[in-house]
C-alpha positions as CSV (number, residue, x, y, z in Angstrom):
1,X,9.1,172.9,127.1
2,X,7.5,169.4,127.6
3,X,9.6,166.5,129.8
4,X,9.2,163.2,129.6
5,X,11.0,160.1,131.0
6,X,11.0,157.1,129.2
7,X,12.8,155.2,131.8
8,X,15.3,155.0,134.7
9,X,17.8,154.2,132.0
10,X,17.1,156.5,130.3
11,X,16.2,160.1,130.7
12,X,14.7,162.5,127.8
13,X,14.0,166.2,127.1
14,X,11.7,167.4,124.4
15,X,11.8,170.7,122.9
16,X,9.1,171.5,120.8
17,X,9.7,174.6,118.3
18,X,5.9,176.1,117.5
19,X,7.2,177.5,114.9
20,X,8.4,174.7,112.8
21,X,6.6,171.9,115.1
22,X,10.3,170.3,115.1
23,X,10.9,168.5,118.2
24,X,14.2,167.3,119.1
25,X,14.9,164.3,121.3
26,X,17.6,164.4,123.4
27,X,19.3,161.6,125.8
28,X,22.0,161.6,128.9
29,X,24.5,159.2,127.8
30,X,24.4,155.8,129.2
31,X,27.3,153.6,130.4
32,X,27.5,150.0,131.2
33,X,29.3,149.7,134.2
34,X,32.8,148.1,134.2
35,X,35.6,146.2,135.9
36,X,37.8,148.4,134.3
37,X,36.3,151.1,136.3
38,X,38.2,149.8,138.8
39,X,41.7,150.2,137.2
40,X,43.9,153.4,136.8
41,X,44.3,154.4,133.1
42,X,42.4,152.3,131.3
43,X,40.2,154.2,128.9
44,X,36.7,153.4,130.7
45,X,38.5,154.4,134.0
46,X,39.1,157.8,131.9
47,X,35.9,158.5,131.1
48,X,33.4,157.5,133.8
49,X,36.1,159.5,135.9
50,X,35.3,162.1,133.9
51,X,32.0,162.3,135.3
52,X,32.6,161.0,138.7
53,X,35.4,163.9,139.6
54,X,32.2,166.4,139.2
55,X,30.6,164.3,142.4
56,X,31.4,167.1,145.0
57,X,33.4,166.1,148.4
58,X,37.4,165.2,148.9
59,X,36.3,161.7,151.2
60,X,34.0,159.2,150.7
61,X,31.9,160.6,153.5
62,X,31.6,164.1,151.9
63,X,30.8,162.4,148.1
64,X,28.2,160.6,149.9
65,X,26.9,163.3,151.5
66,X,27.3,165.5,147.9
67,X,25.4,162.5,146.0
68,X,22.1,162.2,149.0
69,X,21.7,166.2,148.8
70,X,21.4,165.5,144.9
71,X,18.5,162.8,145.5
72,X,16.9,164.4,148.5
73,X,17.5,168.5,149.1
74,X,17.3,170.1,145.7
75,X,14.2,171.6,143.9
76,X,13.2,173.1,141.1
77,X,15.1,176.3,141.5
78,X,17.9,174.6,142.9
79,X,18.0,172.3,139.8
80,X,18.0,175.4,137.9
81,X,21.8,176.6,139.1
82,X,23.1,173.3,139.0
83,X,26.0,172.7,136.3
84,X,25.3,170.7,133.8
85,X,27.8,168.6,134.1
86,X,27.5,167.6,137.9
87,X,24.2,167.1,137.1
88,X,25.4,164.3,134.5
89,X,27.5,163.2,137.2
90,X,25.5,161.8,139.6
91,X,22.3,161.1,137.6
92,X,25.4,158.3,135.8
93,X,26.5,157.5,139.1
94,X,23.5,156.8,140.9
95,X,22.0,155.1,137.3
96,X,25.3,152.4,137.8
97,X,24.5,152.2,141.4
98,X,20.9,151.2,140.6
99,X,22.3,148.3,137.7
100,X,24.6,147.2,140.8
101,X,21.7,146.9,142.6
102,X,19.0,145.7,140.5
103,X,20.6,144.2,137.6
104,X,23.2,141.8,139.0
105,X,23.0,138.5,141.6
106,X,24.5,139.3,145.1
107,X,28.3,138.1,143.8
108,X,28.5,140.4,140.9
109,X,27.1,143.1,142.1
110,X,29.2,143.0,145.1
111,X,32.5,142.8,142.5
112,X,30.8,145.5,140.3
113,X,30.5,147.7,143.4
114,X,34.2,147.5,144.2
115,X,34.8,149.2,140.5
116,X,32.3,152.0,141.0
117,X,33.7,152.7,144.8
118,X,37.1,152.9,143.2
119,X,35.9,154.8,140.0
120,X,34.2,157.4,143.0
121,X,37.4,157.9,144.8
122,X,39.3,158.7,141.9
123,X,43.0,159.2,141.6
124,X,45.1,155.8,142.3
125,X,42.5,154.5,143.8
126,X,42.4,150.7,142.6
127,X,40.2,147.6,142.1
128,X,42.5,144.5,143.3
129,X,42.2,141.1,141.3
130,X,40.7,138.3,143.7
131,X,43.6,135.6,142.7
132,X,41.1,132.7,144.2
133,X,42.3,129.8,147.1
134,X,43.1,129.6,150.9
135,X,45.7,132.5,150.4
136,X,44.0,135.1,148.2
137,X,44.2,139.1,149.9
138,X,41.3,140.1,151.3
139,X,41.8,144.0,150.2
140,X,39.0,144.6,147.2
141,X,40.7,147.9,146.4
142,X,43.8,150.5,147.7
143,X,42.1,153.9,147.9
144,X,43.3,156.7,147.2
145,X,45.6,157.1,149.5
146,X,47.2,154.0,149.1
147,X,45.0,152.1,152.0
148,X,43.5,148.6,151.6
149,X,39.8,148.6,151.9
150,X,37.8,145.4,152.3
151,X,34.1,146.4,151.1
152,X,30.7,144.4,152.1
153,X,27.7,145.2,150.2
154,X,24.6,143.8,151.4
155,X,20.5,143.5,152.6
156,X,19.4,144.7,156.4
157,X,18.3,141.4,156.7
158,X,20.8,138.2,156.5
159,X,23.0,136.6,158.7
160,X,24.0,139.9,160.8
161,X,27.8,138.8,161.1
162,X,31.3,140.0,159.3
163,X,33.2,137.2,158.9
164,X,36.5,136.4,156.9
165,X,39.7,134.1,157.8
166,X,41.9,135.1,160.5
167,X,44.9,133.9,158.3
168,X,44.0,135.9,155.2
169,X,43.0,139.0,157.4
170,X,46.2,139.3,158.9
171,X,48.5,138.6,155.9
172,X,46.7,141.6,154.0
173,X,47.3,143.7,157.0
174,X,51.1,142.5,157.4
175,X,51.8,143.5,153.7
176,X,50.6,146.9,153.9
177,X,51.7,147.5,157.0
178,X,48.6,149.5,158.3
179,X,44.9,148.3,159.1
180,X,42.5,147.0,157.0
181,X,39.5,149.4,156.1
182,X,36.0,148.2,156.3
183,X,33.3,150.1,154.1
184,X,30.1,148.6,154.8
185,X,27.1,149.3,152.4
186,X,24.5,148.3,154.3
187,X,20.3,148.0,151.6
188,X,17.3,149.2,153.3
189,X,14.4,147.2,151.2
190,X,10.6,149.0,151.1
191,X,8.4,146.9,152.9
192,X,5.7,146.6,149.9
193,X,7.4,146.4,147.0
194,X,11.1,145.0,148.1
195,X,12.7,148.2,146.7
196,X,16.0,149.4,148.1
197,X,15.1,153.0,149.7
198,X,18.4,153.3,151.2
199,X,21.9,152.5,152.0
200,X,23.9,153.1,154.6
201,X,27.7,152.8,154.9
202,X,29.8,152.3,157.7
203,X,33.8,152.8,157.9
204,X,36.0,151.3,160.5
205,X,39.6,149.7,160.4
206,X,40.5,145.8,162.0
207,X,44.3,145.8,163.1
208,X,46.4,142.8,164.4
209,X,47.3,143.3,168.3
210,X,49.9,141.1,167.2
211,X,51.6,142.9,164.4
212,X,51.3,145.8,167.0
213,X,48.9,147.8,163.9
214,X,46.3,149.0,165.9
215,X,42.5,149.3,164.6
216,X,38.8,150.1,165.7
217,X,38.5,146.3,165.9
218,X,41.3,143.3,165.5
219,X,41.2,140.7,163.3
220,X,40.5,138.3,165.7
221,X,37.2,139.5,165.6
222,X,36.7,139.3,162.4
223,X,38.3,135.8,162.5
224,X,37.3,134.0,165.1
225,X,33.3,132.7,166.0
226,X,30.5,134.1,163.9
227,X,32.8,137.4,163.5
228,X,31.8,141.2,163.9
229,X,28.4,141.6,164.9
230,X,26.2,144.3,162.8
231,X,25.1,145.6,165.9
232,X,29.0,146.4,166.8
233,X,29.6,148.3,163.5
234,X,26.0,149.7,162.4
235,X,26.2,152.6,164.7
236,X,27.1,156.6,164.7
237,X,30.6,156.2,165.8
238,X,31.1,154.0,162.1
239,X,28.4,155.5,160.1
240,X,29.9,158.0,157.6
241,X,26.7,158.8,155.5
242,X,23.1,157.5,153.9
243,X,22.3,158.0,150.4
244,X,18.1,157.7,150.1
245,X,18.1,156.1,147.1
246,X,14.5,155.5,146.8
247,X,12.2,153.1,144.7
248,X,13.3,153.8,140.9
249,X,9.9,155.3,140.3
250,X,11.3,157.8,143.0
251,X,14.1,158.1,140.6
252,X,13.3,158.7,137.6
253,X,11.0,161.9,139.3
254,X,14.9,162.9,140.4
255,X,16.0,163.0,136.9
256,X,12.9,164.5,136.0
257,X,13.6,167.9,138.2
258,X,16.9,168.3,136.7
259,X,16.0,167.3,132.5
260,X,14.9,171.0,131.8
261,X,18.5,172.5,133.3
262,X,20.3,170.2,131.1
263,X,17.7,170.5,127.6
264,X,18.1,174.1,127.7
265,X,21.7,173.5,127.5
266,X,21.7,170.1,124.9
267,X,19.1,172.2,122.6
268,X,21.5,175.9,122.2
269,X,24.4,172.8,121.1
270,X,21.6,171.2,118.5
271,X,20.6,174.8,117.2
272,X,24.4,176.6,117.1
273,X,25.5,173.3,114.9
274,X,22.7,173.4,112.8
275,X,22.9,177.2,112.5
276,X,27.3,176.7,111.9
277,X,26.6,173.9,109.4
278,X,24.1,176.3,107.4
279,X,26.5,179.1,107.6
280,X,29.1,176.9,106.7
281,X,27.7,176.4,103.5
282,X,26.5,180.1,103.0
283,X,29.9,180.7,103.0
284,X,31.7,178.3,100.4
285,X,28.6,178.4,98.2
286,X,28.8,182.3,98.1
287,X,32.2,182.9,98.9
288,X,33.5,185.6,98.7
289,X,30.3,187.5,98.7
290,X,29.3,186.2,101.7
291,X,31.6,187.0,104.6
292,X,28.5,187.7,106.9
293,X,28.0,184.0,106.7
294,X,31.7,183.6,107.9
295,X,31.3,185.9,110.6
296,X,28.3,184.2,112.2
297,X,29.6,180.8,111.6
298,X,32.6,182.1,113.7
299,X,29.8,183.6,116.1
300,X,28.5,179.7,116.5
301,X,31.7,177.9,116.8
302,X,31.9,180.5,120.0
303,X,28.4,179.7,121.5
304,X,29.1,176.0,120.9
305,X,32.6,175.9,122.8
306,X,30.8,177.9,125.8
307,X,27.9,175.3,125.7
308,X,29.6,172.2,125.3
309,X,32.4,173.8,127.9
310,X,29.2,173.6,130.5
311,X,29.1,169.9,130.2
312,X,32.7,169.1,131.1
């Protein structure tokens, strides 16, 4: 079997039959990434989430952890267990992540990132409209568990500071009635080529001593001067997990371990339809003569439900 990738968009095995010299291309599906990600029930929330629930962990700490033993811990024989469809999983994940990254300007990236953190935690798990002006909610999205999360998405190197109005921080917290959740991505750049390598995301919660909802920080602090510090978040205490991302040339050699695992799996589907189509027509064309054709094509349709069951 000969590998190739094309690109980080897009990943393909070849499978060379010597004894036809038939080679069949085959592709992992690609999807643009959506704002609809971000909303329960719609029909693109449906499907990437049918992808995303394969991502292995319960909390964001544990898929993050799932997704960075993906990139970094598993080798050729590992890649060679894997299921096929957790493999799809996070090679889709991590290929949005990368287009939030690389493909967007800092404000619609950081949006687009809101979608795909929802999309990640699954269930109810929401993307909230910004409504715009002094009073807009400072929650991005309600996880899972109904709590508001206020997400930051940025490079090591800027300003250093989380800062957002007092006013806005403490009417979020008031209508929920329970502290606002921070999730902090914080880009590691490469120092040659300006690649991210990286991330690392922090958790903690800002309550309002005055609401009497307490937090790891209130939002005074988030309010008030230059705001939170990244020296007063960035550390183990709020550090949930790092995903190594790597440059996307490290990439693509990811997707490159794990292409044979799924061709083996994508070329049986290609050969048991081509083989059910010809026996297919062995039947009707010889029917009723030919009710070994019917009993193969039967034998297909089985080893095309188990194949294709492997990639749910």
């Amino acid at each position: 079997m000969k590998l190739i990738m094309e690109n980080w968009k897009q990943y393909v095995c070849e499978q060379i039959d010597t004894s036809s010299s038939e080679t069949i291309t085959l592709k992992i599906p690609k999807f643009r990434i959506s704002e609809q990600w971000g909303t329960p029930g719609s029909h693109d929330r449906e499907i990437i989430e049918m992808f995303t629930s394969k991502i292995h962990g319960q909390t964001l700490s544990q898929k993050i952890a799932s997704l960075n033993s993906f990139v970094t811990e598993c080798d050729a024989g590992c890649a060679a267990t894997k299921d096929v469809s957790e493999i799809l999983a996070n090679l889709i994940f991590l290929d949005a992540l990368a287009s939030v990254i690389y493909d967007f300007n800092p404000m619609t990236g950081g949006f687009l990132f809101e979608s795909l953190v929802s999309a990640l935690l699954g269930g109810q798990s929401m993307q909230i409209p910004t409504s715009g002006g002094i009073d807009q909610d400072v929650t991005d999205i309600v996880d899972q568990d109904g709590r508001p999360m206020s997400l930051k998405f940025f490079f090591k190197k800027g300003s250093g500071y989380i800062k957002g109005s007092y006013d806005n921080l403490r009417t979020s917290i008031q209508r929920y009635n329970q502290p606002m959740i921070y999730l902090v991505g914080i880009k590691n750049r490469g120092h040659k080529d300006g690649e991210v390598l990286s991330i690392d995301f922090f958790q903690f919660s800002v309550g309002s001593r005055k609401d009497k909802i307490k937090g790891n920080f209130d939002a005074s602090d988030i309010g008030s001067y230059n705001g939170l510090s990244r020296g007063q978040i960035a550390n183990s205490r709020y550090h949930i997990g790092t995903l190594n991302f790597g440059s996307r040339k490290e990439i693509q050699q990811i997707a490159s371990n794990y292409t044979e695992r799924l061709g083996s799996i994508m070329l049986s589907i290609y050969r048991q339809i081509d083989e059910l189509t010809m026996n297919i027509n062995q039947y009707f064309l010889n029917s009723p003569e030919s009710k070994e054709s019917a009993l193969k094509a039967q034998a297909n349709a089985a080893a095309l439900k188990k194949d294709t069951e492997e990639l749910t």
